[in-house]
Structure formats: C-alpha cells, structure tokens
DOZA-677412 format. One line per 4 residues: number of its first residue (from 1); their letters; for each residue x, y, z of C-alpha. Coordinates in steps of 0.001 Angstrom, whole numbers, padded with zeros to 6 digits. Layout:
<pts>
NUM> A> X:Y:Z  ...
</pts>
This chain:
<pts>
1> XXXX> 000000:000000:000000  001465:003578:-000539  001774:006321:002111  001496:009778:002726
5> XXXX> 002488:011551:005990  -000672:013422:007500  000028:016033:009946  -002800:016808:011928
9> XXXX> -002171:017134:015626  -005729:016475:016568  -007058:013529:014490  -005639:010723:016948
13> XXXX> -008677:011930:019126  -011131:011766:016583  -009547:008162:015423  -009513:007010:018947
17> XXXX> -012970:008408:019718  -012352:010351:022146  -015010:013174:022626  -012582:016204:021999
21> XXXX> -013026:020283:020847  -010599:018873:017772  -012344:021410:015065  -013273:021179:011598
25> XXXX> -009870:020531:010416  -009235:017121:011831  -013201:016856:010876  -012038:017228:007467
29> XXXX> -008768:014762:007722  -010545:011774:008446  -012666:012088:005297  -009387:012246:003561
33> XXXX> -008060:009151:005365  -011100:007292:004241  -011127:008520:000726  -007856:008132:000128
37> XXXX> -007378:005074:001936  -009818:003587:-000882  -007211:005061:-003440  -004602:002453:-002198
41> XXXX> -003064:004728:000647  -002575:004639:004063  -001821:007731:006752  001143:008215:008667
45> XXXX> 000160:010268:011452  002255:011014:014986  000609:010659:018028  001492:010543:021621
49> XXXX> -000741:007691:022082  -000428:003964:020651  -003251:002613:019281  -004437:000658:016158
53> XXXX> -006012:001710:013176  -006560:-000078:009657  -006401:002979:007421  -003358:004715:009673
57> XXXX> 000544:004118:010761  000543:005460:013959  004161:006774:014842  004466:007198:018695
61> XXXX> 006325:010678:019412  006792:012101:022676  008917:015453:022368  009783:016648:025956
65> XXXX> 012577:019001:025758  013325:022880:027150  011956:025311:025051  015150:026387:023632
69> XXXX> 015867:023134:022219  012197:021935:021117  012203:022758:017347  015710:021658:016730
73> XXXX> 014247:018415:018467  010674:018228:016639  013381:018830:012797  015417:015622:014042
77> XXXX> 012124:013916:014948  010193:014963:011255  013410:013864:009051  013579:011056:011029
81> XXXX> 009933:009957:010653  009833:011112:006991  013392:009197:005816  012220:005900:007585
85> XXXX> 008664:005703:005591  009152:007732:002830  005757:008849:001866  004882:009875:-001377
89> XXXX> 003624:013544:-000157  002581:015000:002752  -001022:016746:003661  -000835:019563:005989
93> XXXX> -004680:019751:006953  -004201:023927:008928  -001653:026580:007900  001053:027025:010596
97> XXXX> 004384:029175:010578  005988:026539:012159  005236:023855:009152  008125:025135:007508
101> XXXX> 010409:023341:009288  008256:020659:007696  008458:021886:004221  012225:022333:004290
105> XXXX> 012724:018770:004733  010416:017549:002543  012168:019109:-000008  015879:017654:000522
109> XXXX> 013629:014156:000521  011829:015130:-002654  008463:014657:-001066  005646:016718:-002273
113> XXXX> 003694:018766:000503  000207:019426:-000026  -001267:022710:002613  -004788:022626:003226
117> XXXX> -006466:026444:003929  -008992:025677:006789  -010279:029397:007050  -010860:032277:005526
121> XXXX> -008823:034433:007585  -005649:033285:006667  -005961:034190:002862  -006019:038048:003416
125> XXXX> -004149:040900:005978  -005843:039038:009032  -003321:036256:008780  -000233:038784:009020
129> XXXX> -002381:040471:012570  -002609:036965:014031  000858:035931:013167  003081:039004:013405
133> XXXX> 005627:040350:010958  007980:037620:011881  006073:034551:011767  004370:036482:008967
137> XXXX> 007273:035863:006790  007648:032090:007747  004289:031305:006911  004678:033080:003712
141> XXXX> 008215:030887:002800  006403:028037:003797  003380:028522:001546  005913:029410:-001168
145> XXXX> 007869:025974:-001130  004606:024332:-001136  003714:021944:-003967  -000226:022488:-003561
149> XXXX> -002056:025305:-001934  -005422:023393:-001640  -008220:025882:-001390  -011892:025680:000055
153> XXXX> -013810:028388:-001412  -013598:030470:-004361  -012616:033793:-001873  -009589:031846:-000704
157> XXXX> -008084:030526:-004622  -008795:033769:-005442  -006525:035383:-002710  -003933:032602:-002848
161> XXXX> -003510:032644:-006733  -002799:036293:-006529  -000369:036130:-003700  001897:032819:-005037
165> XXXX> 001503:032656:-008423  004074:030253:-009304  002447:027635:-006650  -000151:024932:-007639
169> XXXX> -003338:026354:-006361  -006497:024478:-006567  -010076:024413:-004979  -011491:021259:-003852
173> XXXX> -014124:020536:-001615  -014235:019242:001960  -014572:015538:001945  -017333:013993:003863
177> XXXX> -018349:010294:004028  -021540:010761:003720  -024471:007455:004635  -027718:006589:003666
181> XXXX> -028973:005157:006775  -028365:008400:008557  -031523:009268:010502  -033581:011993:009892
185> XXXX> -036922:013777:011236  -039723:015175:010468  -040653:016626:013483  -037700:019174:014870
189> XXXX> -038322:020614:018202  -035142:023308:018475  -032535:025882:016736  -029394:023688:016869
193> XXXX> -025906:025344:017143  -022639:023593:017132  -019023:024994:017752  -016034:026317:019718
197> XXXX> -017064:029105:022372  -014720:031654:020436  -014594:034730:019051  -014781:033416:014933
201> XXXX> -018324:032304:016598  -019143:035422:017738  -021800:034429:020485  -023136:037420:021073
205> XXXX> -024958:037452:018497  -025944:033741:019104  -027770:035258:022302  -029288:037983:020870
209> XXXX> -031040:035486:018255  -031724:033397:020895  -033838:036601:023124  -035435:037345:019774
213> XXXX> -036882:034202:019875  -038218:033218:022705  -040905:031244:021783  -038247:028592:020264
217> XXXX> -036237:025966:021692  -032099:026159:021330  -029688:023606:021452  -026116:024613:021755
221> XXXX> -023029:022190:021286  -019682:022975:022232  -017019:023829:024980  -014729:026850:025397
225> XXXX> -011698:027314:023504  -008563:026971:025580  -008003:030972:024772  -011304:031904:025121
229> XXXX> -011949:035945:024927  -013554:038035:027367  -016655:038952:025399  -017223:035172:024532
233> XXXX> -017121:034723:027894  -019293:036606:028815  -021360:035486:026274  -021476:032211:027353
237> XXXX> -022440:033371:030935  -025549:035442:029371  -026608:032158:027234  -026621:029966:030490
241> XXXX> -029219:032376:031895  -031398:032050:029069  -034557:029942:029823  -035152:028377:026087
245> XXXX> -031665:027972:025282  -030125:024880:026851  -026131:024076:026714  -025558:020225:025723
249> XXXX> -021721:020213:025680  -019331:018454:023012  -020918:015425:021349  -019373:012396:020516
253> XXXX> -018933:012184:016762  -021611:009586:016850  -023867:011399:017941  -023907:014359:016249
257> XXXX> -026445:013207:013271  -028954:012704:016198  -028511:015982:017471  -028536:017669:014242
261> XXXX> -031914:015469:012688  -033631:016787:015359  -033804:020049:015031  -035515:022837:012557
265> XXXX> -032266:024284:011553  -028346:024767:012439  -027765:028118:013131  -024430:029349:012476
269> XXXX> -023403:033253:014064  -019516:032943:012656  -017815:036080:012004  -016193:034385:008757
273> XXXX> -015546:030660:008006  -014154:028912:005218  -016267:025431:004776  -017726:024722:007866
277> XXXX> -018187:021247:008066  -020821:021573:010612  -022933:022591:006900  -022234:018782:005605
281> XXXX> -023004:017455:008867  -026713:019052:009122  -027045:018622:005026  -026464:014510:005991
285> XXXX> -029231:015103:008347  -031532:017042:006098  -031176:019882:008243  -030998:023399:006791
289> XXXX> -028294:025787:007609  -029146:029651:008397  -026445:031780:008327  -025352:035037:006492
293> XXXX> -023805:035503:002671  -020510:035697:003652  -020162:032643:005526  -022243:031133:002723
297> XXXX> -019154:028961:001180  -019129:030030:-002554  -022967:030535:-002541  -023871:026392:-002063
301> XXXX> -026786:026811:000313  -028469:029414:-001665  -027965:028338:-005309  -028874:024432:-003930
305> XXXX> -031800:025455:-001654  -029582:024074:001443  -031385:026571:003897  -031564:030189:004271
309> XXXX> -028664:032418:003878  -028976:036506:004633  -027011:039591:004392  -026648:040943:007852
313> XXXX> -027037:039153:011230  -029938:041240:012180  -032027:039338:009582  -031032:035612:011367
317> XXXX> -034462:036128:013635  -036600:036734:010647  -034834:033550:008511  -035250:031133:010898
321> XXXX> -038983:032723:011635  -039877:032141:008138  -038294:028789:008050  -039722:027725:010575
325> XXXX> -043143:028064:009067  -042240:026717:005285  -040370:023558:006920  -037829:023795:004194
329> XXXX> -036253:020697:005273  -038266:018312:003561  -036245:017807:000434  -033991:015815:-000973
333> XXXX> -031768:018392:-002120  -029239:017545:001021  -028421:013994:-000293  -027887:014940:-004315
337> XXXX> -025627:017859:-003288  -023463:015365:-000400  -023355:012431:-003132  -022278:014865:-006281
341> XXXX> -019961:017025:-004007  -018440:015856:-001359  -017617:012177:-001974  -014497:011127:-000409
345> XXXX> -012978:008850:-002558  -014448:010984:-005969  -012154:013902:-004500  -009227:011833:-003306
349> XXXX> -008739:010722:-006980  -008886:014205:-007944  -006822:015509:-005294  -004186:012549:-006809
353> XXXX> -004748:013423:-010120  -003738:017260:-009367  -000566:016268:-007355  000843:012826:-009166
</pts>
C-alpha cells in the first residue's frame, strides 16, 4: 500500500474516539483518510498515544525538551519519521508558521507537501495580525515551497492565486463520508448550534437570536476554547441564563447526526468561516443551515436550496422565523448535493490526479 504523511495534531482523538473540541480541520482529515485510503493509501500520522487503526501508521512521538531546544528536536524527529517511511507527499490539513520546518525537509527528501487552507482568515491581511511580521514571513516561505495550496472556497483561490503565483493552487471541496442510513426527522423541536465558544463564533450574536426568539427551543453544542476571549465569555455566561436555550456540551462524533436530525435548523453566528463542516453534517441530516452571505461557502446553500442564507445578522431572527413556518427541510436536495460534491474517494482521486 502507498503512504502519505498526514500532519494533523488532533485527528488521533477523533480516530480514537475520544469526545474532543478537535475542530473542523481534523473533521475534514478523516474524510481524507477514508477517501484516500480507498485510493490504495494509508496515513502516517504522529501521536502521543499507541493505538491501532486499519487505514493509519501510527508513529508514537513524545517530544519533551526545554523550550530552547524543542524545534531543533521536533526537525530531528520529522526527518527522522519522513526518511524511515518515505511517503509519497505529505497533507498539511491547517496553515502554521511553524510547518516550515516541515516543508524544508520535505524538499531535501523530494516529497511533495500538499497545505490545506482551513479558514478564511488566513488568505487576506488578518493572517499577518494573528501571526506578526515575523512569523508572517515564515508562513509566507512556507506557503511558497509548497507543492499544492489546496483551497476551500472560491474567496480563498482567489486570494492565494494572486499572492503565489508560481504555486499549484487548486479548490477542492471538503470531503465527507456521507451514509444513507443516517436518521432523519420530520418533526424538529429546536434551533441547533454547534461549535467552539470563540470569538470566529461570535456568540453574542448567538444570544441575541436566541432573546429574539423566545418562543423557540435552542440547542447549543460545544465547549470553550482553551483561549477563550472576554466577550465570549461573557457570552457564554448570558446564554446559560437564558430559559429556552439549553447548553448540551461536546458530542461524541456519533452522535452528532442525532442531534442535528432533530432540530428545525443549524444556526451558524460565525464572524467568517471557510467550509464549515458543521454545513455537511446538518445537510447529511436534512437539516438546513441559516447563516449570512458571507459565511455562505461560494454561494452552495443558496444556489442548492440548502437553507436560508442573509445579508446581515440582524435578519437571522426573521430567517429562521420564516423557516420555521415553510419547513424547508423536507427535500432531498441535502443527499444529491453530499453524493455529487463531497464524496471522499471521488475527490481523493482528484486531489491525486492534481498532485501525481
């Protein structure tokens, strides 16, 4: 079987099903271990835990060293890993300064690195505000040795292609494995709403939905981020006052379907995205999304009839009002769209057809 080297920090969670805040990243990398996994590949991935997994090589890392000496440690570690199994390219599933240390080897082993853009944000001037000038200029050498800048949304090709023009840039889809005998409703009883307490999910504005409507039932799934920011905080202090809104916590991958089948709509409040895979979660569930344009990943839900997208956030009430009443959900729009877009193995043999 051939191999690639998958570096994703989270995904041993999600492979070891362990309930975890791992984001839609690592979401998104065990799509591509299925697909590609039916393409006659298997994942090396580095964990700190040993476990076993069909589709995976788990290599068992533990880096404990002073801070001075952890990256020249974590180089040693990569070349070492990347010499003994010699994969035939590498998928970086979030942007990271520090990949380049990555990168840099991969090229004096010839192996082709593929970087996955997981948001929006990192495309445009916000990405040199979170990094700083330095690590700025890192990330930009990194992207620039990259063999494949692999893009989510028209917004971020479109940003990327104008930035590193003599870089492989291509858009394809998030991979999602998606099943027919995934249960759905007919009746919903609540506004679902899944995510990281943090400020991309602006939850302000999640409560002030919630007080517009309180005649309706929400569901909210999630835990704080690690860094969590004071007005998401405080937030999330104003939401556990609220009588019709009731927190559930993270749910076990599982279990998510069930959560999502049963309710009118998923509600999404982000400031900006980039494919949220929380959309192809409720789509399996024939649950509409309501959310605004811009988060509205190259216009699917709206040119599909995948739920209800609007221009400003003061319109969410009014959306989900209206949906509500029309119980858009009953279609079968969810299913064509999943099948014809987001096939795992259909995009893995793409995604090798791009890079081999």
């Amino acid at each position: 079987m051939k191999k690639y080297f998958l570096l994703d920090f989270n995904i041993n969670y999600l492979l070891r099903n362990i309930t975890y805040p791992t984001g839609g990243a690592s979401v998104q990398s065990l799509n591509w271990i299925y697909g590609l996994s039916k393409c006659g590949y298997k994942a090396i991935i580095i964990s700190s835990f040993q476990f076993k997994s069909d589709e995976v090589i788990v290599e068992r890392i533990n880096i404990n060293s002073t801070r001075s000496f952890k990256y020249l440690r974590i180089f040693v570690l990569y070349f070492i890993l990347l010499k003994k199994h010699s994969p035939e390219f590498i998928y970086i599933s979030t942007p990271d300064w520090s990949h380049l240390f990555v990168n840099i080897i991969a090229k004096c082993l010839k192996i082709k690195v593929i970087q996955r853009i997981s948001n929006d944000y990192l495309v445009d001037s916000r990405a040199k505000k979170r990094f700083g000038y330095f690590k700025y200029m890192l990330f930009d050498f990194h992207l620039r040795l990259s063999n494949l800048i692999l893009c989510q949304n028209i917004y971020q090709f479109e940003n990327i292609k104008r930035s590193y023009r003599k870089v492989n840039v291509e858009i394809i889809y998030n991979p999602y494995r998606y099943s027919r005998i995934n249960s759905f409703q007919q009746h919903r009883s609540y506004i679902a709403w899944v995510g990281i307490f943090q400020y991309q999910k602006n939850l302000p504005e999640l409560v002030r939905v919630a007080k517009d409507l309180p005649h309706l039932s929400f569901r909210v799934a999630g835990a704080c981020s690690s860094s969590i920011d004071e007005e998401t905080r405080c937030a999330f202090y104003e939401l556990k006052k609220l009588k019709n809104v009731k927190l559930v916590g993270l749910i076990a991958r599982d279990e998510v379907n069930q959560f999502l089948s049963n309710a009118i709509c998923l509600l999404n409040t982000s400031r900006y995205e980039g494919f949220s895979n929380t959309f192809l979660e409720s789509f399996s569930a024939h649950t509409p999304v309501v959310t605004r344009k811009v988060i509205d990943p190259d216009g699917i839900i709206q040119r599909y009839s995948l739920g209800l997208v609007v221009n400003e956030y003061s319109e969410l009430s009014n959306a989900i009002t209206e949906l509500t009443s029309n119980k858009i959900y009953q279609s079968d729009n969810y299913e064509k769209y999943l099948l014809l877009h987001h096939n795992p193995e259909m995009l893995a043999h793409r995604l090798l057809k791009i890079l081999i």
